[in-house]
N, CA, C and O atoms as a DFTB+ gen file, in Angstrom:
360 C
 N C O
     1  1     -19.418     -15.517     -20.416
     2  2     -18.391     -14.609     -20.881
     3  2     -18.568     -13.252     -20.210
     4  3     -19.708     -12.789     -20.174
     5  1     -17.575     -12.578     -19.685
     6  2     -17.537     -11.211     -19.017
     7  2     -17.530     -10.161     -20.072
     8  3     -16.760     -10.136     -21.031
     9  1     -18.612      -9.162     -19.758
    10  2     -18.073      -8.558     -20.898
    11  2     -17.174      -7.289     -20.571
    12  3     -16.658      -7.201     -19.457
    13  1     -17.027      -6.535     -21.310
    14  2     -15.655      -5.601     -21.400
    15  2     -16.087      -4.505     -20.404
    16  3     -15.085      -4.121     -19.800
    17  1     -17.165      -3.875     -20.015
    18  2     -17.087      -3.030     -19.057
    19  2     -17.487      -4.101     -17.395
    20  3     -17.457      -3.598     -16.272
    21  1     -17.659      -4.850     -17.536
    22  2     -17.416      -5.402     -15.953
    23  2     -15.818      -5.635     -15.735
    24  3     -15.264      -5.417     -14.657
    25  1     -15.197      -6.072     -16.819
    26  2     -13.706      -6.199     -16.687
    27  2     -12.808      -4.971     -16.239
    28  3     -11.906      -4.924     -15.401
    29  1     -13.327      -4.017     -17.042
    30  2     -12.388      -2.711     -16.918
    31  2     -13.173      -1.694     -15.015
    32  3     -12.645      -0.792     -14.364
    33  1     -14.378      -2.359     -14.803
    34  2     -14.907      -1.688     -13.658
    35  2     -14.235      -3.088     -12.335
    36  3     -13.926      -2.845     -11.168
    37  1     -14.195      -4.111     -12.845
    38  2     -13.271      -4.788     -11.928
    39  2     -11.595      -4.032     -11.531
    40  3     -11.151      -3.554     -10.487
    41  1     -11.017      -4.209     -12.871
    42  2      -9.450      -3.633     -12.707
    43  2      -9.436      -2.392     -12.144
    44  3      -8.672      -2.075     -11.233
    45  1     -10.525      -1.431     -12.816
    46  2     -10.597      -0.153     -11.796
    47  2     -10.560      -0.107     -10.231
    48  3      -9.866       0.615      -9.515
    49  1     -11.555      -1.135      -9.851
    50  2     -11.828      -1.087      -8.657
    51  2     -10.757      -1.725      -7.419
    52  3     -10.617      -1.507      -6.216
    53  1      -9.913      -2.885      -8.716
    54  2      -8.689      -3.623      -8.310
    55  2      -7.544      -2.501      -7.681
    56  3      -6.820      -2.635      -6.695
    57  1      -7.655      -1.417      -8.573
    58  2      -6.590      -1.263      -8.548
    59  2      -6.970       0.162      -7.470
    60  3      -6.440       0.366      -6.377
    61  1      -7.741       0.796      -7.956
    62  2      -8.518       1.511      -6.399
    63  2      -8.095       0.702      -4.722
    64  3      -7.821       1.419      -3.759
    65  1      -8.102      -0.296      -4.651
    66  2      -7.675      -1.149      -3.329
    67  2      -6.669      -1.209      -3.488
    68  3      -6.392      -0.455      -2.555
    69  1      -5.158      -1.613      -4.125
    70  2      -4.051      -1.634      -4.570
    71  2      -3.811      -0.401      -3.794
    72  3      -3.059      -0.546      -2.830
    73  1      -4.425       1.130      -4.066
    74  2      -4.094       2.124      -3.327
    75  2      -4.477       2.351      -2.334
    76  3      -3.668       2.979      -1.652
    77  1      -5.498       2.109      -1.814
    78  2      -5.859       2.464      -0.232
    79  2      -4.827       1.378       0.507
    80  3      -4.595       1.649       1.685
    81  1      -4.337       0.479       0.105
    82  2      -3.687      -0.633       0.679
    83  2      -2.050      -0.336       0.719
    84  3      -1.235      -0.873       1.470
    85  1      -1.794       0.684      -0.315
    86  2      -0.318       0.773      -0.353
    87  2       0.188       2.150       0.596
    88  3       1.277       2.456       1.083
    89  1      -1.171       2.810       0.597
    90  2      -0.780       4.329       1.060
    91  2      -0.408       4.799       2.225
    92  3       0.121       5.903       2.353
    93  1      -0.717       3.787       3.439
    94  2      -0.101       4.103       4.613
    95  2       1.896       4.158       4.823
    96  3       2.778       4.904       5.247
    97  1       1.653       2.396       3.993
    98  2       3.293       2.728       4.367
    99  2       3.631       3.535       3.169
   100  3       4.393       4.377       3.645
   101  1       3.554       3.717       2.254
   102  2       3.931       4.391       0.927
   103  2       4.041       6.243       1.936
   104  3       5.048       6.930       2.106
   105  1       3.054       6.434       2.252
   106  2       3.526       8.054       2.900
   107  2       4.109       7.979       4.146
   108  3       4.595       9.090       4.358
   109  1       4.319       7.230       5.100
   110  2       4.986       6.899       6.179
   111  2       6.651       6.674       5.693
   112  3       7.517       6.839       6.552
   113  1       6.975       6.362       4.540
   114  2       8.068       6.102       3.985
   115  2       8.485       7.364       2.978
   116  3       9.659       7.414       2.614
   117  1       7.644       8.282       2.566
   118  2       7.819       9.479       1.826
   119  2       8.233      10.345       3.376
   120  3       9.313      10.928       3.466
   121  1       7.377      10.331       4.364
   122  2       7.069      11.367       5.241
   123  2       9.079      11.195       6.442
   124  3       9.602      12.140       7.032
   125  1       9.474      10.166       6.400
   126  2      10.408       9.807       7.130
   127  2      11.373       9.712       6.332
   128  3      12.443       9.712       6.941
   129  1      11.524       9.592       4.720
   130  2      12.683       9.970       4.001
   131  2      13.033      11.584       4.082
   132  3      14.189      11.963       4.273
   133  1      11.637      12.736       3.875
   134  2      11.846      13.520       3.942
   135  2      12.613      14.196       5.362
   136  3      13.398      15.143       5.406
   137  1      12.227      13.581       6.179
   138  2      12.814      14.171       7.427
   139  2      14.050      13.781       7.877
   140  3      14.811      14.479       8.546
   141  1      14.277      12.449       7.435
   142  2      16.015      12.271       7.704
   143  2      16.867      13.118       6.706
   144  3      17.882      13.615       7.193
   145  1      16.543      13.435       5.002
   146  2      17.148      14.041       4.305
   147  2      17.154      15.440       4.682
   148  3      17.983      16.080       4.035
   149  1      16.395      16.218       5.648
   150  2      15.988      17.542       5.754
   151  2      17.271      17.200       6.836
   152  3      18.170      18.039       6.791
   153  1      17.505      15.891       7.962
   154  2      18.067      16.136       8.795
   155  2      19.888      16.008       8.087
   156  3      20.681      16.896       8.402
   157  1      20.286      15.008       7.289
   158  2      21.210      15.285       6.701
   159  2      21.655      16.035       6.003
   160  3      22.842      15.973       5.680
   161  1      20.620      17.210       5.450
   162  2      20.970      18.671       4.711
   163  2      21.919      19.260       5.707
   164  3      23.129      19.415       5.537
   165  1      21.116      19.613       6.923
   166  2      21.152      20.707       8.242
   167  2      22.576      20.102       8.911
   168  3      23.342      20.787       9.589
   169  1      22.741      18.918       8.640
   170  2      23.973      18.060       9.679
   171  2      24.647      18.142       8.483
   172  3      24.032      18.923       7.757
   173  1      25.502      17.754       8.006
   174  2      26.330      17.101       6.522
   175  2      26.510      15.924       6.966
   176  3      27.511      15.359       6.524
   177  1      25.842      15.325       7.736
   178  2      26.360      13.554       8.274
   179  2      25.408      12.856       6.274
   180  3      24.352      13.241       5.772
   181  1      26.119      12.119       5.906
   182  2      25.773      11.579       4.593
   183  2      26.326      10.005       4.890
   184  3      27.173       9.505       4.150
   185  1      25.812       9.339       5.944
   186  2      25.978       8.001       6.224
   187  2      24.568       7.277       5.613
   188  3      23.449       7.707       5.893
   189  1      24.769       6.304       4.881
   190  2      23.565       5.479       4.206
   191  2      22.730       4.928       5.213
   192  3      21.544       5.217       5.372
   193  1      23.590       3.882       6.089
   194  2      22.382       3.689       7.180
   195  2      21.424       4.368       7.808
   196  3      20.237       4.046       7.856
   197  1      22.013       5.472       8.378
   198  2      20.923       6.635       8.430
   199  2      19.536       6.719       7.616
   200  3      18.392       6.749       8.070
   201  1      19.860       6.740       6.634
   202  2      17.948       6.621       5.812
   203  2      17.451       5.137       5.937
   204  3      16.302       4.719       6.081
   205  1      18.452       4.564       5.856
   206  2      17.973       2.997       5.625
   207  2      17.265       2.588       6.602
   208  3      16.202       2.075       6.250
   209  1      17.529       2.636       8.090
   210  2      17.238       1.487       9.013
   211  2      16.095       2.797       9.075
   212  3      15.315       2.556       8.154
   213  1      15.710       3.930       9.686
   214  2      14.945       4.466      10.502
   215  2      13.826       4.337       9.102
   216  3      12.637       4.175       9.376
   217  1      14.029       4.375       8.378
   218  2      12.455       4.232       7.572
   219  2      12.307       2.780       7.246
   220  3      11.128       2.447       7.359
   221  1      13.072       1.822       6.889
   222  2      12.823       0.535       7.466
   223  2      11.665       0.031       8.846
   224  3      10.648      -0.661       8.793
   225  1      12.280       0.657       9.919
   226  2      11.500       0.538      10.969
   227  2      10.144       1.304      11.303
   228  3       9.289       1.122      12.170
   229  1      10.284       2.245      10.262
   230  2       8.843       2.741      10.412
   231  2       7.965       2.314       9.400
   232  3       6.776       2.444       9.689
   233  1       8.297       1.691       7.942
   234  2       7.708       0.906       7.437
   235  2       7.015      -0.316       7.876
   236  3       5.848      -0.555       7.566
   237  1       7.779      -1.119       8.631
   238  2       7.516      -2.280       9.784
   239  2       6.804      -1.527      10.732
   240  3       5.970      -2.346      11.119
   241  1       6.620      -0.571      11.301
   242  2       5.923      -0.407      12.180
   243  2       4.405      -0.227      11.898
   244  3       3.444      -0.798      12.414
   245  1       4.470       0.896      10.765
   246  2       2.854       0.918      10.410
   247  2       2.328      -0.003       9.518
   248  3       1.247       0.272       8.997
   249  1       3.030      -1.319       9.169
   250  2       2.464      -2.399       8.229
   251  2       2.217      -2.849       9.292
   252  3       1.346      -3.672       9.015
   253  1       2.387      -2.900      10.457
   254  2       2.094      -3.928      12.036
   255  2       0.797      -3.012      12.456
   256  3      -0.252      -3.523      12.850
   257  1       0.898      -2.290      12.388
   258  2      -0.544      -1.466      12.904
   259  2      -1.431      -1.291      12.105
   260  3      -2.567      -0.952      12.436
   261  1      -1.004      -1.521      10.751
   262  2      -2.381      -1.074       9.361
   263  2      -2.890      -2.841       8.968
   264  3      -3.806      -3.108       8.190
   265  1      -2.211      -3.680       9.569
   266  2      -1.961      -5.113       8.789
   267  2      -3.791      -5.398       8.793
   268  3      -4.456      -5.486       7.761
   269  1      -4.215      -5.480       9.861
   270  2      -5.975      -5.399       9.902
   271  2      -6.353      -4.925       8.943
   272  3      -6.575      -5.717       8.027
   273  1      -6.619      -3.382       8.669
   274  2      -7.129      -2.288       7.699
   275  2      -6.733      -3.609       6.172
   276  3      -7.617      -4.212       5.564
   277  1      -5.481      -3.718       5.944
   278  2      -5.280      -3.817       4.774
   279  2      -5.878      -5.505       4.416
   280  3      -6.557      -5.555       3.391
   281  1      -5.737      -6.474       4.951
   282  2      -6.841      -7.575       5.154
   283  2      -8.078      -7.827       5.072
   284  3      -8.619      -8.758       4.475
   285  1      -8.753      -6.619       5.949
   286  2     -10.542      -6.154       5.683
   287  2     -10.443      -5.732       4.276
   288  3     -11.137      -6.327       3.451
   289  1      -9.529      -4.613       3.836
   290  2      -9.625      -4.196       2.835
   291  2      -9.941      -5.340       1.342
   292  3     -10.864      -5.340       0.527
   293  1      -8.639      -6.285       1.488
   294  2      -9.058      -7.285       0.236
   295  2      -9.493      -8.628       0.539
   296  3      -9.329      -9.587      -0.215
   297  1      -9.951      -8.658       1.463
   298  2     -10.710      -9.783       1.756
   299  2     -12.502      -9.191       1.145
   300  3     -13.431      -9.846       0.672
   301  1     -12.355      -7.639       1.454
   302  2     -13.984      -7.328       1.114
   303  2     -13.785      -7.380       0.000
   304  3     -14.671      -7.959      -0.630
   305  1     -12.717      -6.900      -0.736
   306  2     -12.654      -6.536      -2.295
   307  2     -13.276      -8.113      -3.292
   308  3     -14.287      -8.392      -3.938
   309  1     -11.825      -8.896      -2.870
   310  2     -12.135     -10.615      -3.227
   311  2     -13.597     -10.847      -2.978
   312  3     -14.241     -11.174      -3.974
   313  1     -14.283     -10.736      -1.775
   314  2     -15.576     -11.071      -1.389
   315  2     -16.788     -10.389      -2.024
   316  3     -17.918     -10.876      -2.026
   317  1     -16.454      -9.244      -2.548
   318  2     -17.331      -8.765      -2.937
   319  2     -17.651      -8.735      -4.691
   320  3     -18.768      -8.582      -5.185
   321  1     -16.305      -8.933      -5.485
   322  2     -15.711      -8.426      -6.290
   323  2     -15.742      -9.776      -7.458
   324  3     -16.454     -10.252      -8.343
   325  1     -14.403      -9.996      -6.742
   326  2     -13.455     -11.789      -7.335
   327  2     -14.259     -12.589      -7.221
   328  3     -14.566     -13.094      -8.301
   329  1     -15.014     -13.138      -5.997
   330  2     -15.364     -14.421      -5.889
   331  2     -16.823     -14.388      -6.457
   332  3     -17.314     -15.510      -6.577
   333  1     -17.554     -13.430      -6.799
   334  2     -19.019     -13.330      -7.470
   335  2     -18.582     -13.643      -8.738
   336  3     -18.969     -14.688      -9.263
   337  1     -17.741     -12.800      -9.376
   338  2     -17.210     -13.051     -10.916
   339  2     -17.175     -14.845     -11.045
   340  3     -17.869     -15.695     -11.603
   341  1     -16.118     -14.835     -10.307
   342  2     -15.584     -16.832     -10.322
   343  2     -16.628     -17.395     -11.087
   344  3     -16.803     -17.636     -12.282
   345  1     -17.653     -17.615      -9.422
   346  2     -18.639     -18.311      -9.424
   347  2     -19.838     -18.056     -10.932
   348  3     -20.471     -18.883     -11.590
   349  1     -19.764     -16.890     -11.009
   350  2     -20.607     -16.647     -12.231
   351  2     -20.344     -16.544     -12.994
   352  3     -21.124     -16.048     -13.806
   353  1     -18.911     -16.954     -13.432
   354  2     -18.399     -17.381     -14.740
   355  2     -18.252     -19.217     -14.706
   356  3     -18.347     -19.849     -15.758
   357  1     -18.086     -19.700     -13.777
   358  2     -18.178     -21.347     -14.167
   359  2     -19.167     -21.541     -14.325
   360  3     -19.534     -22.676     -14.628
């Protein structure tokens, strides 16, 4: 039986990776909304595609370049974390 502080230092730690894992594209997608909206202030162009596709593509771009990082990331987590628990709970 697990007891209650390995559980809550698991989910902590779960969810600690959850963020190092979300934060590239998560500010790559803050950082490129802000700049097309700064650019549609300055223009009055208020076309939807405009935000849509160019942070689209930069979302896709740095999930293609971070895709490693974020793999090492929960593969160590699982490996270090998940799969000790498993095993030492059956």
């Amino acid at each position: 039986m697990i007891s209650d502080g390995v559980f809550f230092d698991t989910l902590r730690q779960g969810l600690w990776v959850a963020i190092l894992v979300s934060l590239p594209i998560l500010s790559v997608a803050l950082v490129v909304g802000l700049v097309i909206g700064l650019f549609q202030a300055l223009t009055s162009i208020q076309e939807m595609t405009l935000t849509f596709v160019p942070k689209l593509a930069a979302i896709i771009a740095v999930f293609w370049v971070t895709m490693a990082f974020m793999t090492q990331t929960l593969v160590a987590f699982f490996d270090g974390h998940i799969v000790p628990l498993i095993a030492g709970g059956a």
